[in-house]
N, C-alpha and C positions, 0 to 999 in steps of 0.2 A: 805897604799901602794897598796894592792892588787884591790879597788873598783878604784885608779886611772887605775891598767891598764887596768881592762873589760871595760872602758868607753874607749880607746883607744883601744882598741881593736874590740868593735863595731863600733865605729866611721869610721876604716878603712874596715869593713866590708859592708858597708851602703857606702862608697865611691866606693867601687870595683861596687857591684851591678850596680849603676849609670854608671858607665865609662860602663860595658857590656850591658848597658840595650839598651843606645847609639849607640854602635856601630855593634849590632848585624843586620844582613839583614831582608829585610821585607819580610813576611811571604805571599805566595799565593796561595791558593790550584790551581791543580793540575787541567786544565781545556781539557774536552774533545772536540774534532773534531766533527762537525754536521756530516760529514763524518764517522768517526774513527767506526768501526765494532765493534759487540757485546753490543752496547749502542743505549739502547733502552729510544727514545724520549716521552718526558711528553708531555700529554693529559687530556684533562679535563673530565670527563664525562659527564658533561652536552653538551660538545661537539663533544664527541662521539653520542650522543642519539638523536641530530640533523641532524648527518650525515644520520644515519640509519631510521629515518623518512623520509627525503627524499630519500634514497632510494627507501622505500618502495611504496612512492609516486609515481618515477617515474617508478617503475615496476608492473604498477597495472594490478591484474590478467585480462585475457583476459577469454573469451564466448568458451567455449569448442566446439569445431565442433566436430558434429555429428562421429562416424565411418562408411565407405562405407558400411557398412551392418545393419546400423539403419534402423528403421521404423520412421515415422514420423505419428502423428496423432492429432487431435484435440477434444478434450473431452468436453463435455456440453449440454446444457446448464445448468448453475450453476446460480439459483435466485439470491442469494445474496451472499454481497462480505464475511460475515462469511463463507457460504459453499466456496466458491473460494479460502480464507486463508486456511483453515483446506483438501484440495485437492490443494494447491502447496507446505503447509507443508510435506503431506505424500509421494508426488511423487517427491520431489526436490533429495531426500538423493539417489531414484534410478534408475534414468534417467539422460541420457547424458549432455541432452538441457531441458530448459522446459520458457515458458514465456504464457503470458495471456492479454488477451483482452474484451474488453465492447462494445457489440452493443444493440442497439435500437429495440424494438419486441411490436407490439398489443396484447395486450391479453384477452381474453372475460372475462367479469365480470359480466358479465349476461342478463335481459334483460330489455325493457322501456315499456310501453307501453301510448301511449298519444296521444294528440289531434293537428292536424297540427297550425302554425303560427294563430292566428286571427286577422282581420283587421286593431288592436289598442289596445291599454289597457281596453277601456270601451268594449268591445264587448269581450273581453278576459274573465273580469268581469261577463260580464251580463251571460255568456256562463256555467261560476263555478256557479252564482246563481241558473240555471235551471239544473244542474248538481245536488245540494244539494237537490232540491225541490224534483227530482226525489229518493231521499233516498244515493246517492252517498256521501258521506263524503271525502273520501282517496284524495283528489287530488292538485293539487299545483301549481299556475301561475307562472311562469317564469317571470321575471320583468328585465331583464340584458341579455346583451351577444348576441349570435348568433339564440339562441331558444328564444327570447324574445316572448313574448305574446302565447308561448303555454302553452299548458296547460296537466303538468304530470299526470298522471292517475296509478301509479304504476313502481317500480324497484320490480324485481324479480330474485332470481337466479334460478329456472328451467322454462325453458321453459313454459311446461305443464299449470301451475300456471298461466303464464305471458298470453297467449292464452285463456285459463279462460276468462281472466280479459277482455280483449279485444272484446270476443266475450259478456260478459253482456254489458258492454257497446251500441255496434252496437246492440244489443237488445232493450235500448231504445231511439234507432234511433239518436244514434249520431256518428260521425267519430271516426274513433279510428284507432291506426297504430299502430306495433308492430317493436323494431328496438334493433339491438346489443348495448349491452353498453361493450365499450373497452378503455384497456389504455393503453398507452405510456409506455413499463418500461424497465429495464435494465437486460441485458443477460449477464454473462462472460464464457469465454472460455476457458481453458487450453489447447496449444502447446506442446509435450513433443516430444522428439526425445532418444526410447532407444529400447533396443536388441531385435529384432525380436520375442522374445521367453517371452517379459515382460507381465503378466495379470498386467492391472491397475486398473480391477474390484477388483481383490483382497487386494490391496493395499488400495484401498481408502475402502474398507469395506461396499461399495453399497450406491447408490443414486439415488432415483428415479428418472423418465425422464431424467437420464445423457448417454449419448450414445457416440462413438467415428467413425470419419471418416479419412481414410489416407490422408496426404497434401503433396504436396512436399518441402521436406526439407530446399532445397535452397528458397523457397517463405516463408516457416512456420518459 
């Protein structure tokens, strides 16, 4: 008797459930206003981090102008572009303005000493033959270029030496000419624009033949 009535009795417990489960409303959470204050909207971070790159983009620092009581000067000559790096290293951090430049400069390399153009190759030749016979060894025909068919008799780097040479020569009895030998090479310059009162001797800690001249600011 008693296991008939727990079956009927679950039985009508399992019917109720049903009937409520049915009729109960549907359930929604509770949605806020894009408006509605104190609710703070989701963001991604990857698109936050977009934002603020182009910001940064389009706020790119600008060139600090000088202040009314700068000096403006130009520092150099700097050989090479290692010395140039290591003096816009030292003077960046304290100076206003600072920028640099590459110009073109002859430079003496010392001297030639040799024998003008001769008529052709063969007489260039024959010229070096009576050169050796006379005990000359040193010397060197040109075969190319714009000195074709002279004939070198010595590079020298002093003078004194190069004058020597030239003058044994015309000793026995042949032309001989003495002339600069120079080159082409490249200057740079440091710009810097800072306080009136700035040593940049000191900063850069000395460099030979480096010297500075005032420019004006608005052109430097």
């Amino acid at each position: 008797m008693l296991p008939r009535i727990l079956v009927i009795l679950l039985l009508a417990m399992n019917i109720g459930v049903a009937v409520w489960w049915s009729l109960r409303p549907d359930y929604e959470p509770r949605r806020h206003a894009a408006t509605e204050p104190a609710v703070p909207s989701l963001e991604l971070l990857s698109e936050l981090d977009i934002v603020a790159s182009e910001a940064e983009l389009a706020e790119a620092p600008q060139p600090i102008a000088p202040t009314v009581d700068a000096v403006c000067q130009r520092l150099g000559p700097f050989l090479t572009q290692a010395d140039l790096r290591r003096a816009v290293g030292a003077l960046t951090p304290a100076v206003q303005r600072i920028q640099f430049r590459e110009t073109r400069a002859l430079a003496r390399r010392g001297y030639w000493v040799y024998m003008p153009p001769q008529a052709n190759r063969e007489a260039a030749l024959a010229t070096a033959r009576e050169l050796a016979s006379r005990g000359l060894r040193d010397y060197y025909v040109v075969t190319a270029g714009d000195r074709q068919n002279t004939i070198s008799l010595g590079l020298f780097r002093e003078l004194a030496n190069a004058r020597q040479r030239q003058s044994d020569v015309q000793g026995m009895g042949f032309s001989a000419e003495l002339g600069e030998r120079t080159e082409d090479i490249p200057q740079y310059w440091v710009d810097i624009a800072a306080d009136i009162d700035f040593d940049w001797r000191a900063r850069l800690g000395g460099y030979a033949g480096v010297s500075s001249r005032g420019i004006d600011c608005e052109a430097g």
